[in-house]
C-alpha atoms as an extended CHARMM CRD file, in Angstrom:
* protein
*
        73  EXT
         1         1  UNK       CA             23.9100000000       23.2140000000       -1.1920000000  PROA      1               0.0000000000
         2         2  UNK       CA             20.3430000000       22.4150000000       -1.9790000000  PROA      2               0.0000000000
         3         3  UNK       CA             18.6200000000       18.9480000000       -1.9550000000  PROA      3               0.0000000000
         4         4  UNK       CA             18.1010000000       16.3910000000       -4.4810000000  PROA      4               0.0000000000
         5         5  UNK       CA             14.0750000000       16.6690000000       -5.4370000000  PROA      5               0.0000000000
         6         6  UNK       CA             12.7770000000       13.3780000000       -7.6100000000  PROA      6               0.0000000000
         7         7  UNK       CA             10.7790000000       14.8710000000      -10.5570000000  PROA      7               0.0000000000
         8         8  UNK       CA              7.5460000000       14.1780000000       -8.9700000000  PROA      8               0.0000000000
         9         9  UNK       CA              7.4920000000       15.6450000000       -5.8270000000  PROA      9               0.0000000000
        10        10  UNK       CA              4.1300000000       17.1080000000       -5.3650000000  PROA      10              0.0000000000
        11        11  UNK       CA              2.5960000000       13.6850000000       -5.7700000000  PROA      11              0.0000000000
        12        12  UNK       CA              4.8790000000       12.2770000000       -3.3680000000  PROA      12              0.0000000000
        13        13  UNK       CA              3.8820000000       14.6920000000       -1.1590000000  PROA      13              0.0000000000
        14        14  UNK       CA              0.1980000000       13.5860000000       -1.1220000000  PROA      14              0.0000000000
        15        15  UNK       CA              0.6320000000        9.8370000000       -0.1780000000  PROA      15              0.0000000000
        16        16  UNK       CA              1.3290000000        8.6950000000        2.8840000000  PROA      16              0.0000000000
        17        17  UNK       CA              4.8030000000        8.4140000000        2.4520000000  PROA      17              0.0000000000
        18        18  UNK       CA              5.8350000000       11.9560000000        2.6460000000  PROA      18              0.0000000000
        19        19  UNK       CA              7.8270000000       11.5170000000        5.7890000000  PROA      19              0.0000000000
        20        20  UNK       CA              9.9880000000        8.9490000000        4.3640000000  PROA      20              0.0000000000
        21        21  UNK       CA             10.6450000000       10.9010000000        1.1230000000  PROA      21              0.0000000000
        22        22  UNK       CA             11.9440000000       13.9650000000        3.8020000000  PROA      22              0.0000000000
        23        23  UNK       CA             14.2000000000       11.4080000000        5.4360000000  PROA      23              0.0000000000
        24        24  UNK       CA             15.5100000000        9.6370000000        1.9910000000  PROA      24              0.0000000000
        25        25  UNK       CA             16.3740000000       13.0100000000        0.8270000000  PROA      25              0.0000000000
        26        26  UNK       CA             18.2240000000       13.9360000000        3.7950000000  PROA      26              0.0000000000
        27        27  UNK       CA             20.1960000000       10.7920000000        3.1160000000  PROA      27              0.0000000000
        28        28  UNK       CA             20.8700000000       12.5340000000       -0.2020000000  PROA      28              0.0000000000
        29        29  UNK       CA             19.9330000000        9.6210000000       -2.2930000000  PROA      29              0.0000000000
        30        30  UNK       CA             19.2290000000       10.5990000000       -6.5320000000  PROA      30              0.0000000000
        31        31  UNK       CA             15.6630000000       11.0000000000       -7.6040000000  PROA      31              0.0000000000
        32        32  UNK       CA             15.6100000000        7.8000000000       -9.4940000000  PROA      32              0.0000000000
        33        33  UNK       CA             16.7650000000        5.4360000000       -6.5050000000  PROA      33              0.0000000000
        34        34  UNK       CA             14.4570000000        7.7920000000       -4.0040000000  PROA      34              0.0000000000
        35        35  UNK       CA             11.3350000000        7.1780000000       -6.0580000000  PROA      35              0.0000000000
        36        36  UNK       CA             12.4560000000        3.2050000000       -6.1450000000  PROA      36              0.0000000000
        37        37  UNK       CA             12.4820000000        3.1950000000       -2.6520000000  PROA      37              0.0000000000
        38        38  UNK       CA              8.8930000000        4.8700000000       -2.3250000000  PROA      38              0.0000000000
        39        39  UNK       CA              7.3060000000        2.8110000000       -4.8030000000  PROA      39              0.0000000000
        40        40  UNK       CA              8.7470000000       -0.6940000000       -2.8620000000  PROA      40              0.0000000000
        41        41  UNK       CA              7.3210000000        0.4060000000        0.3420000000  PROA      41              0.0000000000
        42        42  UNK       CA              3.7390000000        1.6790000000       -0.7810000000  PROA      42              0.0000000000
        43        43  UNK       CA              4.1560000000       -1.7790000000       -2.5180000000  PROA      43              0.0000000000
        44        44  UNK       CA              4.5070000000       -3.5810000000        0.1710000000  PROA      44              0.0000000000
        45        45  UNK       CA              2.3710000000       -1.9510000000        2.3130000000  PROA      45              0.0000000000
        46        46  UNK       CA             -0.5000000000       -2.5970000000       -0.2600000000  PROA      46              0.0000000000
        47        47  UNK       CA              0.0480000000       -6.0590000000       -0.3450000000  PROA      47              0.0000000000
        48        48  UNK       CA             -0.2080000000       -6.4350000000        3.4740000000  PROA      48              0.0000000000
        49        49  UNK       CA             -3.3510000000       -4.6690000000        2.8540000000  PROA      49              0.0000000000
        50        50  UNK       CA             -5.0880000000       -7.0870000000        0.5070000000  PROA      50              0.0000000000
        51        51  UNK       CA             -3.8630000000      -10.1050000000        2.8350000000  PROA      51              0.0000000000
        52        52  UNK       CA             -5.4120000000       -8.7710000000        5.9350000000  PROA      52              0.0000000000
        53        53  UNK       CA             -8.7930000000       -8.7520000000        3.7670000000  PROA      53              0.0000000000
        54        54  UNK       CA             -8.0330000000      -11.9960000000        2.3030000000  PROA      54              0.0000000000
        55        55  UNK       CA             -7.9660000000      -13.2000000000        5.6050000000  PROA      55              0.0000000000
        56        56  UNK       CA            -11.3800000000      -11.1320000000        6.9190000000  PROA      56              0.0000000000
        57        57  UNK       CA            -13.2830000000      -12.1250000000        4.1790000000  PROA      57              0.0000000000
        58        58  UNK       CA            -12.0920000000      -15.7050000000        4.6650000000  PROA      58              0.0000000000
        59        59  UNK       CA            -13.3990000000      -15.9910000000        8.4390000000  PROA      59              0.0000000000
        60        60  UNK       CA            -16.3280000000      -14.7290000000        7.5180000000  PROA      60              0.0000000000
        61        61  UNK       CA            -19.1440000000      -16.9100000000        7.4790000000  PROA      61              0.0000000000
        62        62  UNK       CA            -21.2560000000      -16.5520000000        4.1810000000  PROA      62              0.0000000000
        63        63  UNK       CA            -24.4810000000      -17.7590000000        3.7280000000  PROA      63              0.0000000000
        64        64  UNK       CA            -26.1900000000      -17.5930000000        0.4150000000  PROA      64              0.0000000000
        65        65  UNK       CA            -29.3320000000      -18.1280000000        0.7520000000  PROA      65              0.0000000000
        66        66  UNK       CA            -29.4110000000      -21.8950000000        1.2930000000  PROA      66              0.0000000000
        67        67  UNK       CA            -31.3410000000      -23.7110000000        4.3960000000  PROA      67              0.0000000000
        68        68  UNK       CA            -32.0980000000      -26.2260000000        5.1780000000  PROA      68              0.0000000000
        69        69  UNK       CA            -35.8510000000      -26.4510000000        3.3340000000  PROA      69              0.0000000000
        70        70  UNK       CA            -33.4660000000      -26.2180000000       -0.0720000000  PROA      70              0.0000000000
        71        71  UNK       CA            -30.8140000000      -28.1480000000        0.6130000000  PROA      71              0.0000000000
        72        72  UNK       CA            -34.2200000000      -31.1040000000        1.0780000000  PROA      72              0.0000000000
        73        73  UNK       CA            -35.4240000000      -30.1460000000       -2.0700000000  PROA      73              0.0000000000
């Protein structure tokens, strides 16, 4: 009784969800529903990525150059 391995499994193996493919293949899910799964979660955890910076670079205060002396000119 061996597990079910998705056809990609080195790659799998080198992002950060490698813990999560061990534990959806002890559920003995199929390859095609396991790599679903993977692909939803590095999904979302990408998007909460680019909305933390969103939010960083929105804070920030950016000054371009402009002062007073050109803003009178």
């Amino acid at each position: 009784m061996g597990l079910l391995v998705a056809p990609n499994v080195p790659s799998i193996l080198k992002t950060i969800n490698s813990d999560r493919f061990h534990y959806l293949q002890m559920q003995k899910a199929d390859g095609a529903k396991l790599k679903r799964k993977l692909y939803k979660k590095q999904r979302k955890v990408l998007a909460h990525r680019k909305r933390k910076l969103f939010v960083k670079e929105g804070g920030m205060v950016h000054d371009y150059g402009i002062t007073d002396i050109t803003l009178t000119q």
